[in-house]
N, C-alpha and C positions, 0 to 999 in steps of 0.2 A: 475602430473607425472614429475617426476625429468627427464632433459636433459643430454646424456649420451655424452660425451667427450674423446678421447682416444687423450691421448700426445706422439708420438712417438718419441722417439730418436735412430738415427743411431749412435753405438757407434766403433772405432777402438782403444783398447788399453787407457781404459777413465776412469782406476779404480779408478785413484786421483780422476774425476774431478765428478764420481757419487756418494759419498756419500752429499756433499754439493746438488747436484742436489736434489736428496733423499730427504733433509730435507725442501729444498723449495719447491720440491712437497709437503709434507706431511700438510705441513703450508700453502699452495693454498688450498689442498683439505679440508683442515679444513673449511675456511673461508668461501667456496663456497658450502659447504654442502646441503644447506638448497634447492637449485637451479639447481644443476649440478653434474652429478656422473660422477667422476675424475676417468682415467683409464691412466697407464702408458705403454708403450710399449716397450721395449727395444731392441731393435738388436743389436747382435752381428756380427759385420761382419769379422770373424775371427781375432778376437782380440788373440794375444801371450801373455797378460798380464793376470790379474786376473778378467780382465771385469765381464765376467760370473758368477764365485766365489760370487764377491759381490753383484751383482745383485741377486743370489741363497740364498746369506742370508737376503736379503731383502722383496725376495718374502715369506722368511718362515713364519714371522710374518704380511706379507699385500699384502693381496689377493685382491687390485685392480693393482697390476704390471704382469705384464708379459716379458718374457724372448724368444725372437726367435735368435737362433742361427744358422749363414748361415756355409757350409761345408768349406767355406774359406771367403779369403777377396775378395770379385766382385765388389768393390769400393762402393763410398759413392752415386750415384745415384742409383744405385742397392736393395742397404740397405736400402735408405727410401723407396722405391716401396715397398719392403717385408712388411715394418712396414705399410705404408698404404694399402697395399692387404691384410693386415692378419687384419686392424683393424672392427670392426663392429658398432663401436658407431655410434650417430647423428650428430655430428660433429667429426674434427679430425685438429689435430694444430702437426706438425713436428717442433721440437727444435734440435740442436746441446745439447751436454754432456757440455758444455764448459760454458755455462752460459752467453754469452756474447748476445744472447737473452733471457734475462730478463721473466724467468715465471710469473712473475708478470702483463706482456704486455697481456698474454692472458685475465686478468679483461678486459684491455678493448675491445679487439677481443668481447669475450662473449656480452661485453654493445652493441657494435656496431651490433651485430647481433641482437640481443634482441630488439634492437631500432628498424632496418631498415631491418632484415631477407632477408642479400645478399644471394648469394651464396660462396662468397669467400671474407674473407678480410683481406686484406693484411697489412701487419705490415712495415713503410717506415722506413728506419734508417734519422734520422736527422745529424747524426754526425758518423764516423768512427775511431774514437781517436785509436781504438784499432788494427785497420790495418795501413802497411805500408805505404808511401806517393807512393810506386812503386804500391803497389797493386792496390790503389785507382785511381791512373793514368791508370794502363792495365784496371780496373774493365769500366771506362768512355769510353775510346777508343774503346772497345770491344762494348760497349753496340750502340755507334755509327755505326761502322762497319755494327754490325747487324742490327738495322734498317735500315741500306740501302741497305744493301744486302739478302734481308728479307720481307717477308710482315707481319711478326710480330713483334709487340712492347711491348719487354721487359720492366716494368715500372723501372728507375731508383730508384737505394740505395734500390732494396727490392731484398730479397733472398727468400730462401725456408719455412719463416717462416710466415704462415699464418693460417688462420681459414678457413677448407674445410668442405663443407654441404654433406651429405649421398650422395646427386644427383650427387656430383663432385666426388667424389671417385668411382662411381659405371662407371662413364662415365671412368675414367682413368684407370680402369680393362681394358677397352677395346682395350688399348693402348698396341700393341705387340712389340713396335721395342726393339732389345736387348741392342740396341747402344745408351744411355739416354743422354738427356739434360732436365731434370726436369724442369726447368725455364721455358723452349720454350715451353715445352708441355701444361706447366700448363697456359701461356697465351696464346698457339693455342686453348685450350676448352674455353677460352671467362666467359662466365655465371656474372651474374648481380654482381658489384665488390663493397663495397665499402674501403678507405685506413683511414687507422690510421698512427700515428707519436709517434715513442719512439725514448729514448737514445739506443743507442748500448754501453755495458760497454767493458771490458778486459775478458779474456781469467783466468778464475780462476787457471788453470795450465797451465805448458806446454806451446809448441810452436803448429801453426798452422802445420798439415800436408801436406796442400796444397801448392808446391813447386811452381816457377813459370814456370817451365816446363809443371805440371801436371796440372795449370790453362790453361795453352797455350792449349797444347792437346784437355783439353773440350772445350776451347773457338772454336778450329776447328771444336769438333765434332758437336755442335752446331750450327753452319753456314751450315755445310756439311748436314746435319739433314733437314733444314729447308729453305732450297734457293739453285736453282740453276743457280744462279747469278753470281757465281762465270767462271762457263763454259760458259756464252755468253759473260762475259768480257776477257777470254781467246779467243774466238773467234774475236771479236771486236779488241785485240791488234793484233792477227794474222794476221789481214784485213787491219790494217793500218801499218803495220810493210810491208806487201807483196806491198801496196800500194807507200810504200815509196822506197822501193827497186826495183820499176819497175819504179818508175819516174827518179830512179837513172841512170839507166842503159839506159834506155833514152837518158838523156844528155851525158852518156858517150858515146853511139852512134852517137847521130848529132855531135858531136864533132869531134870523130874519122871521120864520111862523110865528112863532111863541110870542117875544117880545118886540116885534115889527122896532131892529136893530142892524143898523146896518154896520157889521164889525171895522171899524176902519184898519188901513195898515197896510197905507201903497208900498213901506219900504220893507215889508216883512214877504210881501207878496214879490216884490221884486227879488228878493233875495232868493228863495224861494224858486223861482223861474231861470236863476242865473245856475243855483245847483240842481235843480232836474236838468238844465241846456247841457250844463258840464259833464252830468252823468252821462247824459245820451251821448254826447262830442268822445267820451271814454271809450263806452260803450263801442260804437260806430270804428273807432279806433283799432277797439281789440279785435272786433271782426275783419278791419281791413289787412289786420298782419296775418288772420286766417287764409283767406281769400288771396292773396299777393301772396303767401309760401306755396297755395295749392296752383295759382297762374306759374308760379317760378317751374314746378315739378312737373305740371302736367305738359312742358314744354320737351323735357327730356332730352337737355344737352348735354352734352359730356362733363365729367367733372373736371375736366383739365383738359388740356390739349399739349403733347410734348412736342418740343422745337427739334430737340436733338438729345443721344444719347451718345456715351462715349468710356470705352476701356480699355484695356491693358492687354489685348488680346496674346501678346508674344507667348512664349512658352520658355 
């Protein structure tokens, strides 16, 4: 019995870049026939272009695609949840529309399971040619950050693109929060890993849509998600900040006793007032992304909402 596969892609606005997609599925699923029954997934996560459209002429003539389209855009974490909660295969491998992970990489995903029947494995990028030198620098720093503000360890240079066993996806149903960071979760479930090594190519169309705003954003939410690390370091400068300003005051006191001196030094004092205001305004800060992730959750809305599905149902 043939091993069943679903490849999902979350797509925003990706009509250029799936018909190339398309035909490198078609040419995967050929080769692998004998082995694995290739199944395609597509989300639409409200796309304004013709996304849908040609994905609808593709499914007319082949009935292993599928088409889920969300009632709007809920962003790209959201989108792959849908595609992996709606898929049903034995395995499941999440690709971007863009091609810059190479469907070809899943050969060896497939070998490496076939060999060593992980649970998960992961796809490492060896090279980045196709991202900025700013990205790659935020992507490093970030990944730093988080290990230390963290008890999870994100493995570098790997994204969303891996090979998941039945048991990993049924365990990620489980997963309610509305507020995603895919990365963290999928290394909070753990389960026996092993990593492969591919080229990462270029972007067949188009520009990335990930701004560096909208990295920053999830890189927060993702900290905030997963460590609260960040509120005892805000405590801890509070402590030494209150510590320091009462040693101060101190000496301004034996001074004025002892030597009836009154230490001048309105602009050391104001200085002074403007980084304790700043630490508090931080401080206050970091609490507010506490407090706004726990208002988002304890609302309990869905993490998507689908408009429409759509297959190949003929025989």
């Amino acid at each position: 019995m043939r091993t069943s596969v679903d490849i999902v892609v979350p797509c925003f606005n990706e009509e250029k870049n799936l018909p190339p997609l398309f035909l490198n599925f078609l040419d995967f699923k050929e080769r692998h026939k004998e082995e694995f029954e290739l199944n395609l997934i597509i989300v639409d996560n409200g796309s304004t272009d013709e996304t849908s459209r040609v994905t609808k002429t593709f499914i007319a003539y082949e009935k292993s695609c599928r088409l889920i389209v969300l009632s709007r855009n809920f962003g790209k974490e959201a989108s792959l949840s849908a595609g992996l909660l709606e898929s049903t295969s034995d395995l499941v491998v999440p690709i971007d529309a863009d091609l810059q992970d190479p469907i070809e990489v899943i050969s060896d995903m497939l070998k490496c399971w076939r060999t060593h029947q992980p649970d998960v494995v992961l796809a490492k990028r060896i090279s980045r040619d196709g991202d900025s030198l700013s990205r790659r620098l935020f992507s490093r720093i970030y990944l730093l950050l988080f290990s230390k503000l963290s008890d999870i360890d994100i493995p570098p240079d790997v994204g969303e693109f891996r090979l998941m066993s039945r048991k990993v996806i049924e365990s990620f149903s489980q997963l309610h929060e509305s507020e995603r960071f895919l990365r963290g979760l999928f290394a909070w479930m753990g389960y026996k890993t092993e990593v492969i090594e591919f080229q990462r190519g270029s972007r067949t169309q188009g520009k990335s849509r990930f701004s560096f705003s909208k990295l920053f954003n999830l890189g927060v939410d993702g900290i905030v998600s997963f460590s609260i690390k960040p509120l005892r370091i805000s405590i801890s400068i509070g402590i030494l900040t209150s510590g320091i300003a009462l040693a101060y005051s101190i000496v301004i006191l034996v001074e004025k006793i002892n030597n009836n001196i009154s230490i001048p030094g309105y602009a050391s004092l104001a200085f002074l007032i403007l980084i304790l205001n700043g630490i508090q305004l931080l401080s206050i800060g970091v609490l507010g992304e506490y407090m706004g992730k726990t208002l988002m959750e304890s609302k309990k809305r869905p993490i998507y909402l689908i408009s429409e599905k759509h297959s190949n149902t003929e025989k």
